[in-house]
N, C-alpha and C positions, 0 to 999 in steps of 0.2 A: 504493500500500500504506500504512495507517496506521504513523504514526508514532510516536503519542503527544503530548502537549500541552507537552512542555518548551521553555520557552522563547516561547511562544505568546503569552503573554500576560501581563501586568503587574499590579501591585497599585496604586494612585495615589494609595489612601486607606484607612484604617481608622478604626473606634470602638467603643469598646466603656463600658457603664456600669460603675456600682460595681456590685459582685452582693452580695446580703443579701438579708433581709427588709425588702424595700420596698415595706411596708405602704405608704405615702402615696403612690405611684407607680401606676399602671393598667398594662397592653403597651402600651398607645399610647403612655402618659408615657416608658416605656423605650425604644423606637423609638427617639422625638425624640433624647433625650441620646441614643444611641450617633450616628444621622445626623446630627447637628450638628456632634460632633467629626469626623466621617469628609468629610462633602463642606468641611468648609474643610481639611482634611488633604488632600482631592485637590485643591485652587482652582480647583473647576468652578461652575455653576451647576444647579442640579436639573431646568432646562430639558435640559442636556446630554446627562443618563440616558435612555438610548434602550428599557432593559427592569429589570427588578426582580423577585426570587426572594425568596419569605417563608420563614422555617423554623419552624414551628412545631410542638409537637408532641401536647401536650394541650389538643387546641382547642377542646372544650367548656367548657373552663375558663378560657380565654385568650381570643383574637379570633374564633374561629367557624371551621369547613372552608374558608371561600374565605381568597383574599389581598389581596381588596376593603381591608379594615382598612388596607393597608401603602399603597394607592395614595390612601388619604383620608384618613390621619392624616399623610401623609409633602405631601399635594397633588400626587403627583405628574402629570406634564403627559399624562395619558390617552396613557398608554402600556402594553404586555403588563405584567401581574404575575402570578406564579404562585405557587401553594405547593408548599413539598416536606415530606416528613415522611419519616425513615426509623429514628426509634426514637433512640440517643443520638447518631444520623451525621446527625442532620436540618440541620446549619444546614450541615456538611460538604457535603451533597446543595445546598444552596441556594447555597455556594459555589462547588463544580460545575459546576452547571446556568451559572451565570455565568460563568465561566469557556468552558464550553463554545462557550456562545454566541458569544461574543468570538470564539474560535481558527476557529469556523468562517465568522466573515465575517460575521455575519447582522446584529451590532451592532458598533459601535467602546468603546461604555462602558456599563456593566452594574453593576447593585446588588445584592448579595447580603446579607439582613440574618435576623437570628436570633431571636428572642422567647420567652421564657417565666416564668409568674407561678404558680410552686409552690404560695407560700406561701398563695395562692389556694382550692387545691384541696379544703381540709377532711382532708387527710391527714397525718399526723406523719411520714411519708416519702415513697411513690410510687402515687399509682394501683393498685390492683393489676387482675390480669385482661386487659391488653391483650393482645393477640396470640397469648395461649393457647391459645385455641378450646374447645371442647370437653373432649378430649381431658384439657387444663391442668386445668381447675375437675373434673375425677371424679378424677386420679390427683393430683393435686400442690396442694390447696385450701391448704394450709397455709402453703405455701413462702413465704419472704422472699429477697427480694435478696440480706442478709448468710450469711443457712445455705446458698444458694445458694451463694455466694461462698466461704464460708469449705471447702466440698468440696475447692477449691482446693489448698486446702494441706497438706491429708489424702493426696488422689492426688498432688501434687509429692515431698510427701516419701518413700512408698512407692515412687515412681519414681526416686530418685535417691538413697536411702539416705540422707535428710535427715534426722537426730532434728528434731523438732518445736520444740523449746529452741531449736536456732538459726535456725528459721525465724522465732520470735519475734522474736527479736535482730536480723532480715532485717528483716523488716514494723516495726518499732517505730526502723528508724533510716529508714527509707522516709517515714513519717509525721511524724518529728521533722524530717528534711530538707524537707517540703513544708511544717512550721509555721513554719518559718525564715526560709525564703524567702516563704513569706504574709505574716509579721509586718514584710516590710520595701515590702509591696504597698499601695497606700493604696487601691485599689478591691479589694484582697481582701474576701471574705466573714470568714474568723477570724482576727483577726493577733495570735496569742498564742505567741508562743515555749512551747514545752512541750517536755518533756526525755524519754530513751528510761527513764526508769525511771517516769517519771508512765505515759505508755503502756502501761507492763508491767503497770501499779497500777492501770489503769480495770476499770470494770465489764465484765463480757464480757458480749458480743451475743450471739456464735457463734462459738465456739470453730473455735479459736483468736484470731479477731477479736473484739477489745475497743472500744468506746470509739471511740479517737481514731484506728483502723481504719478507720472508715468515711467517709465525704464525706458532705456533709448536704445540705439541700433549700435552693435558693435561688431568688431574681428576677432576673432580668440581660436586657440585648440585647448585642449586637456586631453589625458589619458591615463591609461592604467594597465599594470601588468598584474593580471590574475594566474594565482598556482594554489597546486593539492596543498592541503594542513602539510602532509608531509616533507614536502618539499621546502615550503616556505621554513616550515623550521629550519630543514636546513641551511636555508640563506640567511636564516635572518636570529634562530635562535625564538624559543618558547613564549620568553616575555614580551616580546618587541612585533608579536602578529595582531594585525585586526581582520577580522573577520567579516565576512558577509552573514548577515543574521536574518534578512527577509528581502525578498523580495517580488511586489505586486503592482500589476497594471489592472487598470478597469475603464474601458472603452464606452462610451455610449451608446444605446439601443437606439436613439432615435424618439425614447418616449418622453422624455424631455421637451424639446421641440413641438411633439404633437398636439398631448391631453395637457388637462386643466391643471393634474394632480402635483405639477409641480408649481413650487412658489416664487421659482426666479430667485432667489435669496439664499444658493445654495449649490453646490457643486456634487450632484450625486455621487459620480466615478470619485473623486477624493475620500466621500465617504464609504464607498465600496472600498476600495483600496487601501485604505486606514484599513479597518476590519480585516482583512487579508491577512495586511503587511504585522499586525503585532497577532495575529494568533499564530504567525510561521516560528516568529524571531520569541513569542513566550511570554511577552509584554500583557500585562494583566490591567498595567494603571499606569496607561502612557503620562498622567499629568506628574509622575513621583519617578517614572525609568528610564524615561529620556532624559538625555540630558542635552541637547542641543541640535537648533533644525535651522535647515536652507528651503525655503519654500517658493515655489511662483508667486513672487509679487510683481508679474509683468505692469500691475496696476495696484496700489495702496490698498485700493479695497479689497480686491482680491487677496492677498494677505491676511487682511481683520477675517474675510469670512471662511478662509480657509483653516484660521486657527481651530474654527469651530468641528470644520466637516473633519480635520484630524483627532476630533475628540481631546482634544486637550482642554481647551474653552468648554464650560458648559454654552449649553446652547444661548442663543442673545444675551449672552454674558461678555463675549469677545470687547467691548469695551472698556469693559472694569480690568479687563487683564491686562491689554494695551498701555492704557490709563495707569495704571499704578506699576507698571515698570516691569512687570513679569518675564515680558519678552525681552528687556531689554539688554545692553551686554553683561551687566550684574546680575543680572534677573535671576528667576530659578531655572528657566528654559531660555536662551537667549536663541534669536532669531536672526537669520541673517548676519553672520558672523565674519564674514566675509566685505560684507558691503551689499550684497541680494542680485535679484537682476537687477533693482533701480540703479546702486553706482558699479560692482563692478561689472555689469554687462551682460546682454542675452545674447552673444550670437547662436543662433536656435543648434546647428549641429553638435556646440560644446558644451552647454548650459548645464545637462546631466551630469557628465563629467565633473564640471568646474566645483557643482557642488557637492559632491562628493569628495573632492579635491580639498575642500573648504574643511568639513568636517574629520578626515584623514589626517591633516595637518595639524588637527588640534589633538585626534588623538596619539598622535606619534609624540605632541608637547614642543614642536617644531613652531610654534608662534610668537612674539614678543610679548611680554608681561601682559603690554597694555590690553592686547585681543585676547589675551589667555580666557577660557573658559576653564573654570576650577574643577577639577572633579571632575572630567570629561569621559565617560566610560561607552555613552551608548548616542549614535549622532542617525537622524532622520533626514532625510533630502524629497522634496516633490516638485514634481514637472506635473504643468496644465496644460497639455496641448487644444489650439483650436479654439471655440466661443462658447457661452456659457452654459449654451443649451447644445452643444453639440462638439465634445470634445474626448480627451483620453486625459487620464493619471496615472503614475506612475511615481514608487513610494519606493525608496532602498533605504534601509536599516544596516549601518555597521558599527560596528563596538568593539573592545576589548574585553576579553575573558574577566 
């Protein structure tokens, strides 16, 4: 009977680039730096990597549909590489996929790496039209990501008898906590401290969401070299492994979108996924066993109501948690540790990666005092792909024994 993957399999390396606009940079250039820091972080040789997962997402714009790009710019020794793509879960799915590999036997060490070059694209934000279909381009030609998003907090607060005022005050300490933590990130994308009344003062996109709301367009790679418990010991020695302890996606049905029954104020797949993701990894009382997450806050609000659908927050309670500092880098659970998507960046193919990256970092102790998280034993990461009535989640749990 399955099991589940916890415990299965080990991390032995990471890397991840600065993310910005790096215009002087190609994906190939970004590869390189992230694999560079990652295989002398695992001290193997690239003969060693028996298989390789590309994550790419916008690949007309980037390396192309195959994952030829990742096995000839990395040289790797004519061995499988794949691509995955699944919207903002892409480099998540390439983590995955590796991962998988490894638990089931088929490899002992596996590379999972992330790629994307936005600033590429000819866009001031995102592609628009992917995965629409039809359907998307006759009823919804106008839509943006942010009016998308900002619905959000229209149906949270109608749900929960929120005035609007303090949902502000939610999302602008949301933002101000992830510029905080960016500004002390030296591979962040924005490292500008910004305060909760600058926030209140930006231009509005979409109402309620302003400004410094939103997460911007970046270039970045990450990656990761996954191997057996066994093995990793030997590279690395007993005490010094973190582990993979769950891992769950949950895709949309489509019922969302259709019937009544949903309230807009809520991210089903996140809360399918949650549920997954801590009965794999054993987690009983995620608000007392995590101890730190990287989540999709492609938009502030998103983040507040995300806290919820990961069960951390009780329900329309995600204010009061915000609010008195919970999440913040002191907090019990701190959030965004890294700087999030808003400062250090989404480029969609790395994003899974990056956060992972973020929480690996902390648990190896590899941070500066000031971003230290204390106590750091068990670290949560979520990718939201796509819109809020029709998208994918994806949850990875790693930790130390």
């Amino acid at each position: 009977m399955a099991d589940g993957i916890k415990d299965k399999v080990a991390i032995i390396g990471m890397g991840c680039t600065r993310f910005g606009e790096r215009w002087e940079s190609s994906a190939e250039d970004l590869m390189v730096e992230a694999f560079v820091e990652c295989i002398e972080d695992a001290g193997i040789d690239k003969k060693e990597i028996q298989a390789a997962y590309l994550g790419t997402h916008f690949d007309e714009v980037n390396v192309g549909k195959a994952a030829l790009p990742l096995s000839l710019t990395l040289k790797l020794p004519y061995i499988p590489v794949t691509r995955t793509e699944n919207f903002c879960a892409t480099a998540t799915e390439a983590f995955r996929a590796a991962c998988y590999s490894v638990a089931a036997g088929v490899y002992d060490i596996v590379l999972a790496l992330g790629v994307e070059k936005l600033k590429d694209t000819g866009y001031g934000g995102l592609p628009g039209g992917a995965g629409r279909g039809v359907s998307g381009f006759m009823t919804g030609p106008n839509m943006t990501a942010p009016g998308m998003f900002a619905q959000l907090a229209t149906a949270y607060g109608n749900t929960w008898d929120l005035p609007m005022d303090r949902i502000k005050d939610a999302i602008a300490h949301v933002s101000a906590k992830s510029h905080a933590n960016g500004a002390l990130n030296p591979k962040a994308h924005l490292r500008k401290v910004v305060t909760e009344d600058q926030i209140k003062a930006a231009p509005m996109i979409a109402y309620p969401l302003g400004l410094f709301d939103c997460c911007g367009v970046s270039d970045g790679a990450a990656c990761a070299i996954i191997a057996s418990p066994e093995v990793a010991e030997s590279l690395k020695g007993k005490q010094d492994l973190v582990k993979v302890k769950a891992l769950a996606i949950s895709d949309s049905s489509g019922e969302e979108a259709m019937f009544n029954n949903w309230d807009g104020a809520h991210f089903v797949t996140t809360r399918k996924a949650a549920t997954m993701a801590f009965e794999e990894a054993g987690i009983k009382t995620p608000r007392e066993e995590v101890s730190m997450m990287e989540v999709h806050d492609c938009f502030s609000i998103t983040e507040m109501v995300t806290m919820e659908d990961l069960h951390i927050s009780p329900k329309g309670k995600a204010y009061d948690d915000i609010m008195g500092g919970f999440y913040d880098l002191d907090g019990q659970i701190p959030c965004q540790v890294d700087g999030g998507l808003k400062c250090y960046g989404h480029p969609i193919g790395a994003s899974g990666l990056r956060m992972i990256y973020a929480m690996y970092e902390q648990l190896m102790e590899r941070v500066p005092e000031e971003r230290k998280v204390k106590n750091a034993r068990m670290g949560l990461t979520h990718n939201l792909g796509g819109t809020p009535w029709t998208n994918v989640a994806a949850i990875s749990i790693i930790g130390r024994d």
